[in-house]
N, C-alpha and C positions, 0 to 999 in steps of 0.2 A: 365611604360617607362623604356627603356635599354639605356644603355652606355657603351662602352668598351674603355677603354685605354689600352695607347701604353706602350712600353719600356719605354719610358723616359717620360709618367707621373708621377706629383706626385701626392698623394693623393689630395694635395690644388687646383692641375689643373682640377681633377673629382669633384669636390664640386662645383668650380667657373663654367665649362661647365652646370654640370646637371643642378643647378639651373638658369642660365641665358634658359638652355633649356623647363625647367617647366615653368617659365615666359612667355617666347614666345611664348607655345602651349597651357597650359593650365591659365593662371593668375597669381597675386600674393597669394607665399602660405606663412603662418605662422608656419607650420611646416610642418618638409619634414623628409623621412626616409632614407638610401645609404644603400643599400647592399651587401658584395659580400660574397664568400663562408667561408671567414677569419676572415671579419670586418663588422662591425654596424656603420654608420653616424648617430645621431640626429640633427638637427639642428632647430632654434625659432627665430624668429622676427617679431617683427611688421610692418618693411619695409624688411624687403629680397631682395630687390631690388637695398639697398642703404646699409645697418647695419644688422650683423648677435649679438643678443642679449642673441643664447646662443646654443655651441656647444658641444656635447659626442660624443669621438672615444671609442669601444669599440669591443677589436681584443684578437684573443687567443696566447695567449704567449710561446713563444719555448720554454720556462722554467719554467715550473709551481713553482718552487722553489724558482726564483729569489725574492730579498728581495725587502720590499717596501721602505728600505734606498737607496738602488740600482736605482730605481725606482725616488723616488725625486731627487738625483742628477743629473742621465740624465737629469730630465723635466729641471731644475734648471741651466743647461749646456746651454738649449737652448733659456735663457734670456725672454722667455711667460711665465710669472705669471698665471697658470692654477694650476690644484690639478691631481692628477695618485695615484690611487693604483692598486692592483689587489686582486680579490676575485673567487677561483673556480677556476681559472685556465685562467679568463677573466683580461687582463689590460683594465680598465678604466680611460681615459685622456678628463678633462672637461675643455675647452678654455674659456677663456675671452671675454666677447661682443666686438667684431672689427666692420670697414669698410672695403668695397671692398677693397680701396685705399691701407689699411694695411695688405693686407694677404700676400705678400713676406715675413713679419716678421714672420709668421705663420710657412715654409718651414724645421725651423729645428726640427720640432715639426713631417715631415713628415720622417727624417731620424733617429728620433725615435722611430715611427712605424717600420720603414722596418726592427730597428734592433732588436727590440724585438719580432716582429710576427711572428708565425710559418710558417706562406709563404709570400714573398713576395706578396706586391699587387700592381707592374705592369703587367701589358696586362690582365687586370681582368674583366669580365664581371658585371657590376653593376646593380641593380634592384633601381628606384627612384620612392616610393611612397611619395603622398601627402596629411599626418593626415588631415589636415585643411589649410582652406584659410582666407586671408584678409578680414574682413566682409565690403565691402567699402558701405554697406547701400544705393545702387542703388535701388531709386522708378521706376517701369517701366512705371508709369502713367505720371511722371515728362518727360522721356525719350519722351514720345510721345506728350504729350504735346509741347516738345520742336522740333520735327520734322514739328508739323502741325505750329507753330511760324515761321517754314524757309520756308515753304510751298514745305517739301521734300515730294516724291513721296515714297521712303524707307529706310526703317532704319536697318541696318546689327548689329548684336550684337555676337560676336564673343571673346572666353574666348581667354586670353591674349592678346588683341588687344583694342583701344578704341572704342567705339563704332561711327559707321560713319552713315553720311546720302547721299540719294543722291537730289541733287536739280540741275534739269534742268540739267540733265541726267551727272552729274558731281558729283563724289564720294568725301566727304569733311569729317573730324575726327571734333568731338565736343573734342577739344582740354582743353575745361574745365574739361572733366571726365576723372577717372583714367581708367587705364586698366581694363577690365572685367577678372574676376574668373572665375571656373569652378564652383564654389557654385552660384553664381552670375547666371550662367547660368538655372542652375536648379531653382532657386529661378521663374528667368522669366515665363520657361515652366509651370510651378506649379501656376504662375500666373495668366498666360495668358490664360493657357489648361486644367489646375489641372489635378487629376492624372493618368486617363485615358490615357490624350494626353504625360502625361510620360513615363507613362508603352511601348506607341505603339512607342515612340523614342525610346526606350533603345531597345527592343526586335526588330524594325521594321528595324531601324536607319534613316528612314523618318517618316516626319508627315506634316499634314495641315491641317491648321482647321480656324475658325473665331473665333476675339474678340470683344466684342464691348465699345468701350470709348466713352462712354456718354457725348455730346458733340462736342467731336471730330469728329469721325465715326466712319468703322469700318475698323480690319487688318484684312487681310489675312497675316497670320502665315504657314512659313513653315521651319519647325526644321529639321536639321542633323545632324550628325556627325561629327569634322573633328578634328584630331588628338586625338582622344576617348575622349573629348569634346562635350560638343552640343553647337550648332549655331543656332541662328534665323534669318533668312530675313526676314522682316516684309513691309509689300504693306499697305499704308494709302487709306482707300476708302471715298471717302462724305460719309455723312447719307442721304444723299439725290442726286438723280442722278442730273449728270451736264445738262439743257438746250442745247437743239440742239443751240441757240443764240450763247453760250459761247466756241462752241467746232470750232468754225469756219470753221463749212463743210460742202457745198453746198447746198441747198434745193430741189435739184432734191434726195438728198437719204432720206429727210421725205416722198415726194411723195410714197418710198417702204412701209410705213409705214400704206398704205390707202390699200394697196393691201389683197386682202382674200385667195392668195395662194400663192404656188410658195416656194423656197429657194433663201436667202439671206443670201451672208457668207462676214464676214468682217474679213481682212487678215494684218495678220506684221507679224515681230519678237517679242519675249515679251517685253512689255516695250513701245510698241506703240502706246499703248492705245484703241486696241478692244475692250475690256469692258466697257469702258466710251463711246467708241458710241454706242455700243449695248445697253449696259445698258440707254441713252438718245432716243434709241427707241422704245426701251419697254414703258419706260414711259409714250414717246409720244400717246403709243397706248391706255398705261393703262388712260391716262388723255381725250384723245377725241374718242375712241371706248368703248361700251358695249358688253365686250368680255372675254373669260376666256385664260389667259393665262398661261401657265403651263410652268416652268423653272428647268432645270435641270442641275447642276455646281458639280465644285469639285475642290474648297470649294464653298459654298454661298458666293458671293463678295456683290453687293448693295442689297440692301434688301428694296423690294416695300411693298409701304402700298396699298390697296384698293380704286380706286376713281370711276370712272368709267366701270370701268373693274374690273374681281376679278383674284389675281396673287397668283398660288398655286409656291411654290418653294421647288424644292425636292435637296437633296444633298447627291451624289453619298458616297457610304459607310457608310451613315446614314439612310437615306430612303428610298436607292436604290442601288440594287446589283455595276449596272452596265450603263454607256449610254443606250447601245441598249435596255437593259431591260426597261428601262424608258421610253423613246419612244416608246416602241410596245406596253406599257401600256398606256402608256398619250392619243392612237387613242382609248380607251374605255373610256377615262376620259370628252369625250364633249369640248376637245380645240376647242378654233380658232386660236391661235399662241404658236406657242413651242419654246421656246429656250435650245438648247443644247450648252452648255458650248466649248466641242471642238471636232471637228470630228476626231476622232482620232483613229481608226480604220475602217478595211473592213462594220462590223455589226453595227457601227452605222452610216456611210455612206449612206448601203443600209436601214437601218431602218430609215432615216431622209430623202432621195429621195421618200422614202413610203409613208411618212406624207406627202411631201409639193406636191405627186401627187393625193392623196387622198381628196385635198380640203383644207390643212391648210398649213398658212404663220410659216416656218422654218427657227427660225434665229442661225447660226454660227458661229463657227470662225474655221482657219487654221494657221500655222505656216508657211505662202510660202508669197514672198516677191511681186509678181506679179500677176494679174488677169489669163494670163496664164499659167501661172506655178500652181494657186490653179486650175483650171480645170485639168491640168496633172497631178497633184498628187491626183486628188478624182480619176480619170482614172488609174493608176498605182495602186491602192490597189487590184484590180481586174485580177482575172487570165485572159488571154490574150481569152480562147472563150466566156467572158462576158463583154468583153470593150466595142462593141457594141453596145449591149442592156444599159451599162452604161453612154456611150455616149450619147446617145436618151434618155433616162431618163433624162440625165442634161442639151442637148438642151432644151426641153418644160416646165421642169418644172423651171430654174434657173431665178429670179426678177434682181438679180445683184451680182458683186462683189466689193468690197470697198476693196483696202490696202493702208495701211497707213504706213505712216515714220514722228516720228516727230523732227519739229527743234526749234531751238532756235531761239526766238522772240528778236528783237531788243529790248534793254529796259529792259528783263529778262523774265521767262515765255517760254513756247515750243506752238507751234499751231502745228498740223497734218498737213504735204503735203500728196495730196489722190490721186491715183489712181481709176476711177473710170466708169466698164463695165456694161452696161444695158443689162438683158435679155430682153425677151419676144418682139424682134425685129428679123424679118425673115432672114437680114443681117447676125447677130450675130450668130441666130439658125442654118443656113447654115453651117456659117463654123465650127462651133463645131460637127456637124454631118458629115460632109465632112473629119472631124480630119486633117482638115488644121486651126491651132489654132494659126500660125505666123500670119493671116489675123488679125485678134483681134486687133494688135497694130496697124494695119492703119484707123480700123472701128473707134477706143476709139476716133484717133487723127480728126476725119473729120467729126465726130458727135458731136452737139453742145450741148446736155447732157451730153455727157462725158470729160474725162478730163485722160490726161496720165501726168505721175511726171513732167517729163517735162515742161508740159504747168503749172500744177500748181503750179509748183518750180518757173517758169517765172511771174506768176500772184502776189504770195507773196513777191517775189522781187521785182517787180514794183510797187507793193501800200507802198511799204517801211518799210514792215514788218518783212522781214527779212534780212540779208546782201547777198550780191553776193554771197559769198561763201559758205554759208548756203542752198543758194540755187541751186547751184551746186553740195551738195556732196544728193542731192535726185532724182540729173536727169541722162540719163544713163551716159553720158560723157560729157565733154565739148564742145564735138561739136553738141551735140542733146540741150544744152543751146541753144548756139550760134544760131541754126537752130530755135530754137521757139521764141527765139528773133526777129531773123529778120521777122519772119510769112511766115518758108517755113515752107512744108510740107516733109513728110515722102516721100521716093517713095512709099511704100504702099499706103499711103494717096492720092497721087496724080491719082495713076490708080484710085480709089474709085469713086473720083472726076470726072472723063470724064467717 
């Protein structure tokens, strides 16, 4: 880390900056180093934060001559009981253990320096390492233990910060713990990933990977960088997938579950819990099908055991190159249901349209907030004289799409409000092939299997699930509430209808 002062720093104003700046970025250190082309800072504490327990200035002196009687009565002039000699041609000045509060007293200790150093050191460029840190003896098993007690979804662990969680989609600091270190940091990754998953942070400056707390579940772990730092978000998963019962989301999307072909993609933003209902229908399949399913993620998030079905689970970078590669293998591996983790390019698009028109049921997900929008964005990966044939492709073979948004439950808790498009209805397949895909939102609204946010925004406010405005901020405006309130229709809806 750098720091440069101005004109009218003085040395005590570069001490107090840099270290309140190591704090902030990287944790509490117990010792720190200050350097600029002229001078040496040391400095020791056990709280740094609060008490500086032991400081060396040591700067080249314009006078390699000067005597070291010379020398104690300046120091001695400036009323800080410290010790100054000089040796080699270096003055060496060792401070007293102070408090923040007392470093003004400190000031004439810096008109010392300026007048002994052979350069001045303002507008000086400074280098601030950090020998070592505060060992604050942070268990990481404590830390999670203490996230799955608040029933957080993630735990952020970030050096110089305390560590926070989020519960019911609200970022909250465990105000019990101190600030995390940069050792503290490492300490984690070494825990959670050992060394492997160090080495690919420090060289990669990402990572992700699973851990498993016994007990608990499991995390997905994903390490960065920030301010030459490492950081962890850490995602709590069950050990055991959540029941379609508990996810509160319609039974017409088990019904996909009985299906033997086709693609079904389940859609949000991160955080809205796709994986909890994918993962709730894998399960489902693996508990009442005798069937091989083959799952393909990055990282492994829930992790099935064998009941009825048997679940191979590969993970990209470990057991597999690549999505695409995964799937154009998985059609030699004997599936009957694939899951791909996230379609997240052109090639695994088309290799996942390949599988679900080959004979086997394709589960997904995408990053788009609406049923229409994830058909236009599988369509837009493709060069313009292939939309076509990709169009047609995702008419015949598409089961459905699910996006989710989730809210906060009255009481405490979030349930998913869903969005939700049936294929394999000549309606629907029409107008996807027609690439009139505005039709969509009047078919969702006037078809009694589906459901647009709207109506289910309206539905979970009405059983008193969640408040008005909870429900509001999932539908498209206040007047599309207002409108499935009263039980109008859409104008799309309504042409549908006659």
């Amino acid at each position: 880390m750098f720091i440069g002062s101005q004109t009218t720093s003085t040395l005590m104003d570069v001490f107090r900056i840099g270290i309140a700046e190591v704090i902030r970025a990287t944790g509490l250190p117990s010792e720190v180093k200050f350097t600029c082309e002229y001078c040496t800072i040391i400095a020791k504490g056990a709280d740094m934060g609060a008490r500086i327990d032991n400081m060396r200035i040591h700067f080249n002196a314009k006078n390699s001559n000067v005597s070291q009687e010379e020398l104690e009565k300046a120091l001695a002039s400036t009323r800080v009981n410290g010790r100054i000699k000089i040796e080699d041609g270096v003055i060496k000045v060792t401070l007293p253990p102070f408090e923040w509060r007392q470093i003004q007293a400190l000031l004439p200790v810096d008109a010392l320096v300026e007048h002994y150093c052979v350069h001045s050191l303002r507008s000086q460029t400074w280098e601030l390492l950090v020998e070592s840190y505060t060992d604050s003896d942070f268990n990481i098993n404590v830390l999670i233990e203490e996230m799955k007690r608040r029933k957080a979804s993630d735990l952020h662990l970030r050096a110089g910060n305390k560590p926070f969680v989020r519960v019911d989609n609200d970022l909250l600091a465990l105000e019990h713990c101190p600030a995390l270190t940069a050792e503290d940091m490492r300490k984690f990754i070494l825990q959670l990933g050992g060394p492997n998953e160090m080495r690919l942070l420090e060289t990669e400056r990402e990572s992700s990977f699973q851990y498993h707390a016994v007990g608990v579940g499991y995390l997905r772990c994903s390490g960065y960088v920030k301010q030459t730092a490492m950081a962890l978000a850490i995602r709590l998963i069950p050990e055991v997938p959540l029941p379609f019962t508990s996810l509160g989301i319609p039974d017409v999307v088990t019904s996909v579950c009985n299906k033997h072909r086709g693609l079904f993609l389940v859609c949000g933003v991160t955080g809205s819990g796709k994986s909890t209902t994918l993962a709730a229908m894998i399960d489902y399949i693996n508990e009442h099908r005798k069937s091989h399913i083959i799952t393909v993620e990055d990282p492994i998030e829930y992790v099935y055991s064998d009941k009825a079905s048997i679940v191979s689970q590969r993970q990209v970078g470990r057991d597999t190159h690549s999505f695409a590669n995964a799937l154009r293998g998985a059609l030699r591996e004997d599936p009957d249901v694939i899951l791909v983790g996230e379609m997240r390019d052109t090639e695994t698009i088309r290799a996942g349209l390949s599988a679900a028109e080959t004979g086997h049921l394709v589960f997904s997900t995408l990053h788009t907030t609406t049923s229409v929008d994830t058909i236009n964005r599988m369509i837009s990966y493709f060069p313009q004289n292939e939309r076509d044939l990709i169009r047609q492709e995702i008419a015949y073979t598409l089961q459905g799409v699910v996006c989710q948004r989730l809210l906060k439950k009255i009481g405490g808790g979030r349930i998913p409000a869903v969005e939700i498009l049936l294929g394999g209805k000549p309606i629907v397949r029409d107008a996807i092939l027609d690439g009139d895909l505005t039709k969509l939102y009047g078919i969702i609204e006037v078809d009694s299997d589906m459901r647009s946010f709207d109506q289910y925004a309206v539905e979970l406010f009405q059983k008193g699930i969640v408040t008005r405005e909870e429900a509001m901020s999932a539908c498209s405006n206040e007047e599309g509430f207002a409108r499935v309130i009263s039980g109008i229709k859409s104008s799309e809806g309504r042409k549908l209808l006659k």
